[in-house]
N, C-alpha and C positions, 0 to 999 in steps of 0.2 A: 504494500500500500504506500509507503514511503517512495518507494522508487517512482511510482505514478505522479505524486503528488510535484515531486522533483522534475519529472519529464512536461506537467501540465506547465507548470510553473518556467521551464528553459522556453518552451511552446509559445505561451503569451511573450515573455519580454522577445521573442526573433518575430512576432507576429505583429504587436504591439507599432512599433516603427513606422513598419508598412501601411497601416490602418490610419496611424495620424498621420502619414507626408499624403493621403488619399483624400484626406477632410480638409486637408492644405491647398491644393494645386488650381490652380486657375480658372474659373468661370466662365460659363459664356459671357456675362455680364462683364468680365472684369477683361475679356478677349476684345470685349466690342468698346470696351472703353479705352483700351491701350490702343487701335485701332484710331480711334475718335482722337486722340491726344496727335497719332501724326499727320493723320487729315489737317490738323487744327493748325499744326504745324508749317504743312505746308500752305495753306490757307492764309496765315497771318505773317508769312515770310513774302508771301505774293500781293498782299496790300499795303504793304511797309508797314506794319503795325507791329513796333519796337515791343510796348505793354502786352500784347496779344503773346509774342514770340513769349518775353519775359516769364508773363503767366504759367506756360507748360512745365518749368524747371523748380525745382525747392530751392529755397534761399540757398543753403549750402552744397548746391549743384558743382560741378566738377566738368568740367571742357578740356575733352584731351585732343587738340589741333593736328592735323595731318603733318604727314613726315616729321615726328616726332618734336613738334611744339613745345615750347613750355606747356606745363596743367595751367588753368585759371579756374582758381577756389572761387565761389560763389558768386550772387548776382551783381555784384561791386566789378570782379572783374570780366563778368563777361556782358555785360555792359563794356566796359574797356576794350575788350575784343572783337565785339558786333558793332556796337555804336556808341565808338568813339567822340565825344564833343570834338568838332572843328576838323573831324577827319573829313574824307574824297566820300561828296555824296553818290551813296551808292542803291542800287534798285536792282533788288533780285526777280528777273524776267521771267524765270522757268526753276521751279523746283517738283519735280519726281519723285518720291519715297517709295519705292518698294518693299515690303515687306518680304521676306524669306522664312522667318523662324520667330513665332513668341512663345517664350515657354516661363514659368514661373512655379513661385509659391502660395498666392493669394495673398502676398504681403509685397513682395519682390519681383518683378518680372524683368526678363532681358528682351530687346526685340534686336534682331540684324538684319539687316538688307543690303539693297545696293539705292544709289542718289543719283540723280542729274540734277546740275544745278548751270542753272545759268546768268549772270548780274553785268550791269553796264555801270563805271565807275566814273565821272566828272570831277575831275578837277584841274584847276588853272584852266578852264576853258573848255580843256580837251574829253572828248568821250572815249570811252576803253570799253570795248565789251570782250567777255570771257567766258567761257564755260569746262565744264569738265562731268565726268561719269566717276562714282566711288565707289563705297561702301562704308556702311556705319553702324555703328553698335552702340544701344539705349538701355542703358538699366533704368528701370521707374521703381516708384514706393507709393504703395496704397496708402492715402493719407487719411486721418480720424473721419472723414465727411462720407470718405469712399471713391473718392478723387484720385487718379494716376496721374504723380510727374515725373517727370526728367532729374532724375541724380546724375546720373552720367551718359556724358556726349560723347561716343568718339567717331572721327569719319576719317578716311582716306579715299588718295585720288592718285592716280598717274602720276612720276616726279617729271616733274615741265623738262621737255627735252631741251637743249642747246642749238 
C-alpha cells in the first residue's frame, strides 16, 4: 500500500506541471489581441501618430535596433530613437507586418515575423526615400486590464551594401 501511495504521489507532481502550463497558454482572445496590437501598429506608424505608436509599448519597453544597435530602455529613449525633437522629418509610406509564429503563456507572448517598411526622410530641403524587407521579434505582457504591449522590439534588415 505504501509503494502505491508513493507511485500516486511521483504521478501527480510529473502530471501536475503539465496540467498548469495547459491553464496557462494562450487564448483565442489573447491571439486576437496580440494580433490587434500589430494591426495597430502598423496603422499608427502609417498616420504618423507618435502617441498611437507610443501606446503599444510599456513604459519600460526595451528596442533592440538592427545590426546590433545600442538597446534603448524605455519610452524616454525610444522617443529619442523614433522621434527625435528637431530630427529629419520623416513619414513612414509603407509598413507590412507579417506575422509567422505567436506562441505564449497567457501572461507572456512572443510574436516573429518578417516587415517591409518603407519612409521618405526631408531634411535641408532634400527628400530621401528608402525602404527595406526584415524580420522582427515582439515579446508582449498581458497587462492588469487584459491589454497586450510591447516589452521588447527587435527587427533586422539586409546590411546596406557599398
Amino acid at each position: 500500500m505504501k509503494f502505491f501511495k508513493v507511485a500516486a504521489i511521483l504521478a501527480f507532481l510529473l502530471v501536475a506541471p503539465a496540467l498548469s502550463a495547459a491553464d496557462r497558454s494562450l487564448s483565442a482572445d489573447d491571439i486576437a489581441k496580440i494580433r490587434d496590437v500589430h494591426k495597430r501598429y502598423e496603422a499608427t506608424w502609417l498616420k504618423g501618430d507618435a502617441d498611437g505608436v507610443r501606446s503599444l509599448f510599456t513604459d519600460d519597453c526595451v528596442l533592440l535596433p538592427h545590426h546590433g544597435g545600442r538597446p534603448r530602455v524605455g519610452k524616454k529613449e525610444l522617443d529619442e530613437f523614433w522621434f527625435a525633437p528637431g530630427g529629419p522629418a520623416t513619414t513612414v509610406t509603407k509598413l507590412i507586418v507579417s506575422i509567422e509564429q505567436i506562441g505564449g503563456d497567457g501572461e507572456i507572448a512572443y510574436v516573429w515575423g518578417t516587415d517591409e517598411v518603407a519612409w521618405t526622410t526631408v531634411q535641408d530641403g532634400k527628400t530621401t526615400s528608402s525602404a527595406n524587407k526584415g524580420t522582427f521579434l515582439n515579446i508582449l505582457k498581458k497587462q492588469p486590464n487584459g491589454e497586450w504591449k510591447i516589452t521588447h522590439h527587435m527587427w533586422d534588415d539586409p546590411v546596406p551594401t557599398q
